[in-house]
FIKOL-588083 format. One record per residue (C-alpha): residue number from 0; residue in three letters; x, y, z. Coordinates in nm, 3 decimals. Each point is the difference from the previous one (the first is absolute). Example, Ala and Ser with C-alpha at 12.3 -4.5 7.8 and 13.67 -1.06 7.14 Angstrom:
2
(0 'ALA' (1.230 -0.450 0.780))
(1 'SER' (0.137 0.344 -0.066))
end
This chain:
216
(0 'UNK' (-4.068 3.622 0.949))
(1 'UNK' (-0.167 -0.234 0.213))
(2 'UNK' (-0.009 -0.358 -0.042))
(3 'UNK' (-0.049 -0.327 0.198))
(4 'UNK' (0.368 -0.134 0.175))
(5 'UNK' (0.064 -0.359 0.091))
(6 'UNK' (-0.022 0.076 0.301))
(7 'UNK' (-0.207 0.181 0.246))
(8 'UNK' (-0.032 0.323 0.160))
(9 'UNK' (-0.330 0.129 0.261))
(10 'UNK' (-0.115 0.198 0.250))
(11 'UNK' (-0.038 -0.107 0.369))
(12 'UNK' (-0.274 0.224 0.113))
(13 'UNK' (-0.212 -0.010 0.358))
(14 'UNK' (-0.284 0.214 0.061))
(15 'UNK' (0.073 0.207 -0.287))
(16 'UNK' (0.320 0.066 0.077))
(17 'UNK' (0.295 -0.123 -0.202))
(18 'UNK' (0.247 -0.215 0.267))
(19 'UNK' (0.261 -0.129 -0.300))
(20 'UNK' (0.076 -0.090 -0.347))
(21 'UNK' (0.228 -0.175 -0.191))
(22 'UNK' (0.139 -0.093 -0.339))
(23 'UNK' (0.136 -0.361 -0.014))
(24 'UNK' (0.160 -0.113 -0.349))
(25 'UNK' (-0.004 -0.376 -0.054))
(26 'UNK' (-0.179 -0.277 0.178))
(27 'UNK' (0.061 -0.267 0.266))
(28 'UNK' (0.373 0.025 0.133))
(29 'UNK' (0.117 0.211 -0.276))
(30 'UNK' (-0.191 0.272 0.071))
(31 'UNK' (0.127 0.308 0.128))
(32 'UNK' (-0.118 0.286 0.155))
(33 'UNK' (0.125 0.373 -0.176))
(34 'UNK' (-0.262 0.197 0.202))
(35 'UNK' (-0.207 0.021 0.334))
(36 'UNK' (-0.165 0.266 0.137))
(37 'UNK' (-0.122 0.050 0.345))
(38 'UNK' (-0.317 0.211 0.107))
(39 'UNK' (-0.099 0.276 -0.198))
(40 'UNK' (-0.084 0.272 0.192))
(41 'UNK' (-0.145 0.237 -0.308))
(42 'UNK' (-0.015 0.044 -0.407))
(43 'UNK' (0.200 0.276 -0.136))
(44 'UNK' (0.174 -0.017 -0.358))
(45 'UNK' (0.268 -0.243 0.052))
(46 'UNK' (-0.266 -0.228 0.071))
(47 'UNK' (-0.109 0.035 -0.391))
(48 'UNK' (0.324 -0.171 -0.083))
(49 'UNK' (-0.121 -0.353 0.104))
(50 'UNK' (-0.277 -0.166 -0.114))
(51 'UNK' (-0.069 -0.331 0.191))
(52 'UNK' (-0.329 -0.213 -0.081))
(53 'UNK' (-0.018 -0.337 0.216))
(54 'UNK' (-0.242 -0.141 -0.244))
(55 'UNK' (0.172 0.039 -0.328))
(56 'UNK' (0.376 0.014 0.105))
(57 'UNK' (0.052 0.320 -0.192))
(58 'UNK' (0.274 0.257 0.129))
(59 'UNK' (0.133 0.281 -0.194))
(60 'UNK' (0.326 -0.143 -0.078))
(61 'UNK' (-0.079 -0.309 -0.157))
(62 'UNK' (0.261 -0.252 0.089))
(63 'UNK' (0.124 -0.257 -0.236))
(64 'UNK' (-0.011 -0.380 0.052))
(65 'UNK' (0.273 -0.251 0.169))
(66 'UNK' (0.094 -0.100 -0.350))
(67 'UNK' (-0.027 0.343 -0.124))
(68 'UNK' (0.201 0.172 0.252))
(69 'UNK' (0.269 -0.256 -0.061))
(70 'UNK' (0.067 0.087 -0.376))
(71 'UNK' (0.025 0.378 0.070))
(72 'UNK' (0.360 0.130 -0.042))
(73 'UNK' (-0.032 0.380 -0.202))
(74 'UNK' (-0.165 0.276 0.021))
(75 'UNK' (-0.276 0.128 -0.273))
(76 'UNK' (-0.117 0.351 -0.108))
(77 'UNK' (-0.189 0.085 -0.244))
(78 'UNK' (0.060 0.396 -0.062))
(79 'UNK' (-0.192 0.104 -0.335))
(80 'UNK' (-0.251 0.214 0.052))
(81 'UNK' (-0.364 -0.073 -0.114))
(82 'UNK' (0.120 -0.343 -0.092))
(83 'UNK' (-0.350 -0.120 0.042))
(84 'UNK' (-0.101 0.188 -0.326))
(85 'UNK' (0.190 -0.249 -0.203))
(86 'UNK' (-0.095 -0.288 0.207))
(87 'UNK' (-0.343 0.106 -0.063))
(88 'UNK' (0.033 0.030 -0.374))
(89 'UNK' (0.212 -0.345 -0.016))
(90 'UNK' (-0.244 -0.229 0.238))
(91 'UNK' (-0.350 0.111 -0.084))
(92 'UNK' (-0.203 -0.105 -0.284))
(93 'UNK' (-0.110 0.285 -0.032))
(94 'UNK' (-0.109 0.125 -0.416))
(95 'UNK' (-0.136 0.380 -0.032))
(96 'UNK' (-0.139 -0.170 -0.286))
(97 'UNK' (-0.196 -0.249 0.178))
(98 'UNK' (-0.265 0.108 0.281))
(99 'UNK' (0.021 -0.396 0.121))
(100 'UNK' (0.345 0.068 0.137))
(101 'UNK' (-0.042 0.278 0.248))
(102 'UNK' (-0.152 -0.139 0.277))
(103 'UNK' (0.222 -0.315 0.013))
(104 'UNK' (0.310 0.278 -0.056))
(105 'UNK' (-0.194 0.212 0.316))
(106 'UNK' (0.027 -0.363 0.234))
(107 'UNK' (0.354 -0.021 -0.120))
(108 'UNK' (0.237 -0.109 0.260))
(109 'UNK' (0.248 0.323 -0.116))
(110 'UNK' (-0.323 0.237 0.096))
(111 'UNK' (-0.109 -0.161 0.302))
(112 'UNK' (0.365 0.037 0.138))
(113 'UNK' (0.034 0.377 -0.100))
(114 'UNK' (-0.382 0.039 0.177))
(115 'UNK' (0.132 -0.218 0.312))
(116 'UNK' (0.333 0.245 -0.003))
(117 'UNK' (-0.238 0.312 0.039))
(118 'UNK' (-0.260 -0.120 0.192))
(119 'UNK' (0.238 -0.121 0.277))
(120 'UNK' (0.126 0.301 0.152))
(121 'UNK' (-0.360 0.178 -0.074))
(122 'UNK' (-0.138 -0.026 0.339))
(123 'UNK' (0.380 0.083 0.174))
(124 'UNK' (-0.046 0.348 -0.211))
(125 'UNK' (-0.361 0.071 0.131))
(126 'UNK' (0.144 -0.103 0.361))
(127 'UNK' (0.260 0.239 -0.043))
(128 'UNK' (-0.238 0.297 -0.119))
(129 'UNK' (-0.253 -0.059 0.221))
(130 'UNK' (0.144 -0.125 0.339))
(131 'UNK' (0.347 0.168 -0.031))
(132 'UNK' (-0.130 0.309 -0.201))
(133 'UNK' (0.288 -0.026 -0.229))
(134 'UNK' (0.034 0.256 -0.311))
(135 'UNK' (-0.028 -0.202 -0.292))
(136 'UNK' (0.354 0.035 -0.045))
(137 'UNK' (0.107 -0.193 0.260))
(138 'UNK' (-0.255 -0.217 -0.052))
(139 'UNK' (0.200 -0.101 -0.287))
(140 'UNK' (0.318 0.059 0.171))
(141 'UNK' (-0.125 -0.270 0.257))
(142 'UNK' (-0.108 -0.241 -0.219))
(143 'UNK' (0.287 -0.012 -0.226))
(144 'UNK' (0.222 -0.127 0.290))
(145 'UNK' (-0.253 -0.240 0.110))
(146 'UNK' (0.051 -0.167 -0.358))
(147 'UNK' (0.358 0.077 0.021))
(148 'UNK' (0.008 -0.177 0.337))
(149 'UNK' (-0.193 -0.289 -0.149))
(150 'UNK' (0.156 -0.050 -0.300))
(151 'UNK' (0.377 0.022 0.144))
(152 'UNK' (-0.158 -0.300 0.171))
(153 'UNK' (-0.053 -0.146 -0.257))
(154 'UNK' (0.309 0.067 -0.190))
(155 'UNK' (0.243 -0.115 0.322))
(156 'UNK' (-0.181 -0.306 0.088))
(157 'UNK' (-0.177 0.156 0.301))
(158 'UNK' (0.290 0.191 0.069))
(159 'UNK' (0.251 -0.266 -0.053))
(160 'UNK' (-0.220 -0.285 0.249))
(161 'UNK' (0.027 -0.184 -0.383))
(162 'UNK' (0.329 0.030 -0.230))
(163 'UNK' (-0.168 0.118 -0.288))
(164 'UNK' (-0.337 0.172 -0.129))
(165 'UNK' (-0.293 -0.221 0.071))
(166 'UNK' (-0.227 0.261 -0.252))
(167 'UNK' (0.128 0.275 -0.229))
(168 'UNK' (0.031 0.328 0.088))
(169 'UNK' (-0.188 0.206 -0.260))
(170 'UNK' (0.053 0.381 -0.048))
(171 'UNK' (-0.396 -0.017 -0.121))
(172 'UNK' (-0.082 -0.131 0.313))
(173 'UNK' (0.138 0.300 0.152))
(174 'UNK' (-0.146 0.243 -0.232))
(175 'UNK' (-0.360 -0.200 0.034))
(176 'UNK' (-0.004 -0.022 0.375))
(177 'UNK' (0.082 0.372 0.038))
(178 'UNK' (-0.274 0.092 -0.198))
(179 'UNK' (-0.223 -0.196 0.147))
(180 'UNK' (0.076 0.163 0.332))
(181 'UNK' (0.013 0.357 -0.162))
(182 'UNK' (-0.404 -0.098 -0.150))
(183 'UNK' (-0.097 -0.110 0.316))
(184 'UNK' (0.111 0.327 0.163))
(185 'UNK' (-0.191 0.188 -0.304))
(186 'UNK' (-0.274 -0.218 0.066))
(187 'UNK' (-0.037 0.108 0.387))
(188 'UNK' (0.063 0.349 -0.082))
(189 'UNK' (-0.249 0.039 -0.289))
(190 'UNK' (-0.220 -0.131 0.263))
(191 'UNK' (0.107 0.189 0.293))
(192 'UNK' (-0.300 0.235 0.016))
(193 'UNK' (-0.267 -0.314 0.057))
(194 'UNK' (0.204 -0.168 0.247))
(195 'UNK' (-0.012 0.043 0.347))
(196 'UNK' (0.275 0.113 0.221))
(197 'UNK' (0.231 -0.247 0.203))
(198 'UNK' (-0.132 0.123 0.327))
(199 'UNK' (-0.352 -0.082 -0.122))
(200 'UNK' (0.073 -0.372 0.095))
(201 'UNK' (0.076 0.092 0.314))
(202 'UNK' (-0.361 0.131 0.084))
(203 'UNK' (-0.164 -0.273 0.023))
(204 'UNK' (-0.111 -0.106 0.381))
(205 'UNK' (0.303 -0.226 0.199))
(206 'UNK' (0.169 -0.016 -0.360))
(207 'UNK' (0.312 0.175 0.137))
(208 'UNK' (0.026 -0.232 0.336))
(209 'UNK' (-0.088 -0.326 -0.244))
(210 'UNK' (0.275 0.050 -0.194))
(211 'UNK' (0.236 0.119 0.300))
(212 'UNK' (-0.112 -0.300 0.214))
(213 'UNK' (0.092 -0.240 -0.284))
(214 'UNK' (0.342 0.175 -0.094))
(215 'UNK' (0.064 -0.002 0.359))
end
């Protein structure tokens, strides 16, 4: 999921083209640098697995805290499917009884997270379809290792930069993220015969030699 760091992470850009980035955890002499980029010279689908905004500070791997990181020392997992079904039925207030409760239970911090968890990998699953013409299988395929890839993250402390887990790895997550992928390639094909083709982008007058002349 993404959240804010202490910390910062951005995107050097000139012209409209991107020259750097960076993720720097900590602040002042502590901080240290775990990634930099240099220029980018086109998107394609690895670049969907960052997700740098200047602005906000928000990357895809949220990164714990000085003090945070310093407590980690094990590993967490949480591997019961659907476990957000009980969450849901311990944490809301919801009553069938009582009308009054089911818009506070719909706001509920277990539905926004399963809603978050599907819509994230939407728009990766219409890129897929639509861009890559994947078959909806792979579509799913594809973004079941995306979650994998973020959630092993997640699980090995970005891949052991931390000694522990800095979030849990969550099975749902994995289940939710895929199927948000797998909708947003059913989305793009149920809508396949009102979109345009690819190649219809590239009709428009000096469109081809703008983009060429900036991803040269």
């Amino acid at each position: 999921m993404v959240a804010r760091p202490d910390g910062d992470a951005g995107i050097g850009q000139n012209g409209g083209d991107i020259v750097g980035m960076h993720i720097v955890y900590g602040k002042g002499k502590d901080a240290v640098v775990l990634l930099r980029g240099v220029r980018a010279q086109k998107m394609d689908v690895g670049d969907l697995f960052y997700a740098f905004q200047h602005e906000g500070g928000e990357i895809l791997f949220p990164l714990p805290d000085a003090a945070q990181a310093a407590r980690l020392s094990g590993y967490e997992i949480q591997l019961v499917p659907f476990q957000f079904v009980a969450d849901f039925l311990r944490e809301t207030p919801l009553v069938l009884s009582d009308a009054r409760t089911y818009l506070p239970a719909l706001f509920d911090r277990t539905v926004l997270q399963v809603v978050c968890n599907i819509l994230m990998l939407l728009p990766f699953g219409m890129y897929l379809r639509y861009v890559c013409g994947l078959d909806l299988g792979k579509v799913a395929l594809a973004s079941l290792a995306f979650s994998a890839f973020i959630e092993l993250g997640q699980l090995t402390g970005l891949f052991f930069v931390f000694r522990g887990s800095y979030r849990l790895c969550d099975v749902d997550d994995l289940m939710l993220n895929t199927l948000g992928g797998l909708l947003g390639g059913e989305l793009v094909h149920a809508l396949e015969a009102y979109l345009p083709p690819l190649d219809a982008f590239d009709r428009f007058p000096g469109s081809s030699a703008l983009a060429m002349q900036r991803l040269g």
